[in-house]
N, C-alpha and C positions, 0 to 999 in steps of 0.2 A: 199313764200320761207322761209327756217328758219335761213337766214342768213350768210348758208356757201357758198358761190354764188364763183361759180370759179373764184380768183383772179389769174389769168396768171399761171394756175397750170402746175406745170415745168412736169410734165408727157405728156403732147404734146408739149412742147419744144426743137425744134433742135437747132444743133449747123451747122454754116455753116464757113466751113475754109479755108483759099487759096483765098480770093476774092478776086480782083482787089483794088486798092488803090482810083480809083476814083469811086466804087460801095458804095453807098449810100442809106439809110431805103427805097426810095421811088424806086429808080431804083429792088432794091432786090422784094420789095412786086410786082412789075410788073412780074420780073420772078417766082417768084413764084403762083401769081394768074394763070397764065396757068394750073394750077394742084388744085391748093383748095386754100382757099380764107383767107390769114393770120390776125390771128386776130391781131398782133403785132410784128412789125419789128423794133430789135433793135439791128446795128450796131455799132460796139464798136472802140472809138477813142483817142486817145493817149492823154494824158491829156496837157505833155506838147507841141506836137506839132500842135496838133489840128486835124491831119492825122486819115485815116482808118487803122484802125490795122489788114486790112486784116480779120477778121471775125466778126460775127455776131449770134443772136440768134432770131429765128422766132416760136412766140406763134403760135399753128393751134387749132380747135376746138376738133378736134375727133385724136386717133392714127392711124384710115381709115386712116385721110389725111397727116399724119404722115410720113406713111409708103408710101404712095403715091408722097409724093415727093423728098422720099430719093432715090425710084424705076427711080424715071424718072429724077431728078435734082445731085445725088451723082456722082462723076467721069468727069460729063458732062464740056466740054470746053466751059468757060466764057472771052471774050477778050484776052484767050489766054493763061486762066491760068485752070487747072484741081480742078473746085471747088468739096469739102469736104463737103459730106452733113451728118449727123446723129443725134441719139438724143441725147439732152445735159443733159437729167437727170442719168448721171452716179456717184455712189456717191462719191465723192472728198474729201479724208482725208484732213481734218484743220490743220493739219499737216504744216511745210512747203514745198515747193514743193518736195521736196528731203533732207532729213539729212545726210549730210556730216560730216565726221572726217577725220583729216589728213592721217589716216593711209585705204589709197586708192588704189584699184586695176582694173586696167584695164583688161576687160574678154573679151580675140575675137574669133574668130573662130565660133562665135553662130550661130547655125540653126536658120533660121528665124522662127522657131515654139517657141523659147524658150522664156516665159516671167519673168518681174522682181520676180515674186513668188518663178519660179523654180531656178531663179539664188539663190534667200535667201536657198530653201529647200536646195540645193545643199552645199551652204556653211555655212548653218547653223554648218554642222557637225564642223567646225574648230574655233568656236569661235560665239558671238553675232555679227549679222550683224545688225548694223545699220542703213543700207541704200543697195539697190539696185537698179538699174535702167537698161532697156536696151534703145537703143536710136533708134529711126525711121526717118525714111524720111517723111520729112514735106509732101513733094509734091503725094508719091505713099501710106504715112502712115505704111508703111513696114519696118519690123526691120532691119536696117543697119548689124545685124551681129558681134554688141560689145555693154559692156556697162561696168557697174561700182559696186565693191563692199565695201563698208564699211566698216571695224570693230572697235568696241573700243578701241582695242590695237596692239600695235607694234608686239606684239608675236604671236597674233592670225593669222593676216596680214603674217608676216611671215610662219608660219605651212600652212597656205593655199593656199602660191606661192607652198611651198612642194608638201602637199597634188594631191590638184586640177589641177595643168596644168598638160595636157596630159591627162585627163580624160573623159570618153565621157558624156554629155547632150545631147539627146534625137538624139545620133545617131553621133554625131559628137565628136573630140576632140577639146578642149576647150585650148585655151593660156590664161595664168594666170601672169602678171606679175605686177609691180607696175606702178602705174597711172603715167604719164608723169609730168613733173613741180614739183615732188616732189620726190627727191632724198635725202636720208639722208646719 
């Protein structure tokens, strides 16, 4: 060999989400051995409670077996709960999870085609967004149909309740108003 020997290369990496509270590395490698053979099962658990955090990450060999068990293991009913299978090498801004500023707007009425991208392109026009988010259901991964926009300033924030509500994104009209808990 000359050394670069696959160390758990995150490109056949899943993400497995919505698991059961009492599924554990060893119970998961059993369901998932029905389909290919994991080379590393590691579910992740809450530091300070000691609890499953509900998901997990399983190394496979090849993306064949990748893809094979997202085909037969994603959506599927586990004790009761609709486990989430995909891969986890999606690239994740170092960012924090979301940059927020005070001057916050909540955006509803969204098509569930619409994501946090279009919501910046859209309001980019009315000031520097900061932040955008739309928010999903945990359980179906589907966008709820609102989410959230940022700006640097109060003025922007404002021109863009103007602007924007009542505007359509990707077919629909859009409600533009300010984020809830923060009244000035």
């Amino acid at each position: 060999g000359d050394g670069s020997t696959g160390t758990g290369s995150s490109a056949t990496k899943l993400y497995f989400g919505n698991l059961p509270y009492n599924c554990d590395s060893a119970l998961l490698a059993g369901i998932v051995q029905d389909h290919a053979v994991p080379e590393m099962v590691e579910v992740l658990y809450d530091r300070t409670t000691g609890r499953s955090r509900g998901f997990a990450f399983v190394t496979m060999s090849t993306l064949e077996e990748c893809e094979r068990v997202i085909k037969n293991l994603d959506g599927t009913l586990y004790s009761g709960r609709t486990m989430r299978v995909n891969m986890a090498d999606r690239p994740k801004p170092k960012a924090p999870l979301y940059p927020e500023t005070e001057h916050k707007l909540f955006v509803g009425n969204l098509s569930w085609t619409v994501t946090p991208e279009m919501l910046t392109d859209a309001f980019q026009r009315c000031g520097n967004v900061v932040g955008a988010r739309v928010l999903y259901d945990g359980e179906t991964g589907r966008s709820r149909g609102y989410g959230f926009v940022c700006y640097s300033t109060k003025e922007e924030m404002d021109q863009a309740i103007e602007t924007l509500n009542g505007t359509e994104i990707e077919g629909r009209e859009i409600r533009v108003n300010l984020a809830l808990g923060k009244r000035y």
